[in-house]
C-alpha positions as CSV (number, residue, x, y, z in Angstrom):
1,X,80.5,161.3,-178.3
2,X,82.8,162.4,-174.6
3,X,79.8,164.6,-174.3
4,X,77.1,162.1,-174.7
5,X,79.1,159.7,-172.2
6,X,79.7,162.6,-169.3
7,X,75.8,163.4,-169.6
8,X,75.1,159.9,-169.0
9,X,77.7,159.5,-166.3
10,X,75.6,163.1,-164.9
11,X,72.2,161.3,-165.3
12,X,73.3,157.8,-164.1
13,X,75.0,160.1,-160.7
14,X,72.0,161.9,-160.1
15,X,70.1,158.8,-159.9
16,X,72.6,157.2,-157.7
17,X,72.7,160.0,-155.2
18,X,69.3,160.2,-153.0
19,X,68.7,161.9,-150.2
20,X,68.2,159.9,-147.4
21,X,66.0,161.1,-144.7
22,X,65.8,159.6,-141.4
23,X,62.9,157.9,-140.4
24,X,60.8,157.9,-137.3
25,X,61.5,154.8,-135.1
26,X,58.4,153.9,-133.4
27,X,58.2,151.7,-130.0
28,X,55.8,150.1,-127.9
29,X,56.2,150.3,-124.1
30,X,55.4,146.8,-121.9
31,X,56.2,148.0,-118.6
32,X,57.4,151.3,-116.5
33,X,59.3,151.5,-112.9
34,X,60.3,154.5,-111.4
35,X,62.2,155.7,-108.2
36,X,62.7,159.5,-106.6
37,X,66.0,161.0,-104.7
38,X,65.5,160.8,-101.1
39,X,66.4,163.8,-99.3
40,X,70.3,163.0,-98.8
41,X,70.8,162.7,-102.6
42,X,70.7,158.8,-103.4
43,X,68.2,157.2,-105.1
44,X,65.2,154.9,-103.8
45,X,65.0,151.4,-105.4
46,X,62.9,150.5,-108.5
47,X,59.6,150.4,-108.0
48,X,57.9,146.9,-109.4
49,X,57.4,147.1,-113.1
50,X,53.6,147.5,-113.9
51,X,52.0,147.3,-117.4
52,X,51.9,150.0,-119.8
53,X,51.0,150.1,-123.3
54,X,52.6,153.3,-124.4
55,X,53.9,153.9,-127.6
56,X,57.1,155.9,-128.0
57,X,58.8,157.7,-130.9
58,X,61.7,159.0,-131.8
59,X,61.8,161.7,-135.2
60,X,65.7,162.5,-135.4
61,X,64.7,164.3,-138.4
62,X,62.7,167.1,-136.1
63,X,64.7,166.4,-133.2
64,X,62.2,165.1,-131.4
65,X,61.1,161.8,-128.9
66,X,56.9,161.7,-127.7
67,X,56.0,159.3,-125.4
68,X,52.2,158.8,-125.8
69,X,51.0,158.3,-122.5
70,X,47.9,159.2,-120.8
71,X,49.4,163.1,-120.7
72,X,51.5,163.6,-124.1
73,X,55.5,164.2,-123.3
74,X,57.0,165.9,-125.9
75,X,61.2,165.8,-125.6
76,X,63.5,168.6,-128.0
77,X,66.2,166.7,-128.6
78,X,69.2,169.3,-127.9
79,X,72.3,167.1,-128.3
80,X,73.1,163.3,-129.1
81,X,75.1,162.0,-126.8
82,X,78.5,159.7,-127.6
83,X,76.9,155.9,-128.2
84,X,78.0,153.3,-126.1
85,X,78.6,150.0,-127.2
86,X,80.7,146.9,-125.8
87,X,79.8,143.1,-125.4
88,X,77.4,143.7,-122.7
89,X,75.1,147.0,-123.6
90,X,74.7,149.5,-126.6
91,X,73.5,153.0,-124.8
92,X,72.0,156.0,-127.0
93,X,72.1,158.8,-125.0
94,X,69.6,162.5,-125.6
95,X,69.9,165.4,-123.4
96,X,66.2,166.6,-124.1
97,X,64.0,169.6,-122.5
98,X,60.6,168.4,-122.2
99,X,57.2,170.1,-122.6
100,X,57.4,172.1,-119.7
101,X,60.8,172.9,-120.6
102,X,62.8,171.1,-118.2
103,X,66.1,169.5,-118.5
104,X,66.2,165.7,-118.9
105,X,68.1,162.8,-120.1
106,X,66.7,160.2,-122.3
107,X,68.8,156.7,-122.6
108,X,67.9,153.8,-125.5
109,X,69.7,150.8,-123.7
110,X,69.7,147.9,-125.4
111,X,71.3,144.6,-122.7
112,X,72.8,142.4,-124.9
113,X,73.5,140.0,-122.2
114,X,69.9,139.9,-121.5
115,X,68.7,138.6,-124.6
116,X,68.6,142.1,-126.1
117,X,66.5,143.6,-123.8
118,X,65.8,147.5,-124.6
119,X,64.9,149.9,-122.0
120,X,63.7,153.7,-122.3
121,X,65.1,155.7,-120.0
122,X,63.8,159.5,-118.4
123,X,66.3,160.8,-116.3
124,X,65.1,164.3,-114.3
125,X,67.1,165.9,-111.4
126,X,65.0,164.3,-108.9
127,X,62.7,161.6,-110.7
128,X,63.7,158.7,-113.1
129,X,61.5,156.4,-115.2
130,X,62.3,153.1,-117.5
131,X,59.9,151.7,-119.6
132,X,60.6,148.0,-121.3
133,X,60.4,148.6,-124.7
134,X,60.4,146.5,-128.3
135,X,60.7,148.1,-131.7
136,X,57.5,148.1,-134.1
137,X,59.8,149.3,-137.1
């Protein structure tokens, strides 16, 4: 009879543990700005948001963020950065390489203070881009 209960207990445990596989989050772009370094190392401003129906996703299960634009960016995620979050912002931070294999940062920031506003950020030596985002998932 002990062994009839422990191969139940087995059974009913093997049921009870399931792999759990991340999912794709998928995202649909409103707007982009952008802005360049001027030659003495600062940044421009922001340019004016303009409309842009772009969706992004994010696959942490191959590592990988595409933003479907007009020209495909495909972004390796190499490391997950430390997540921020405090009253005022949660920030989810990617140090990617891109398609063309260059070095960027990608930042999900979500403004609590603004009514949970959640911005896309691409972050490149000398370029930056942010795209006003909402979540289809």
């Amino acid at each position: 009879m002990n062994y009839l209960k422990i191969f139940f207990f087995l059974i009913a445990l093997n049921f009870g543990i399931q792999k759990t596989a991340a999912q794709p989050i998928r995202f649909q772009t409103s707007s982009v700005s952008y802005t360049d370094k001027k030659d003495t190392g600062t940044w421009n401003e922001w340019s004016d948001f303009v409309n842009a129906k772009v969706l992004i996703t994010l696959d942490p299960k191959k590592d990988l963020i595409t933003v479907n634009s007009s020209e495909i960016q495909s972004f390796k995620i190499k490391a997950y950065g430390e997540i921020t979050d405090n009253e005022e912002v949660n920030i989810v931070p990617f140090e990617c390489v891109d398609n063309k294999f260059s070095k960027c940062t990608i930042l999900i920031i979500t403004k609590k203070k603004e009514n949970n506003r959640i911005q896309f950020y691409i972050t490149y030596n000398e370029v930056k881009f942010v795209y006003n985002i909402y979540s289809l998932n």
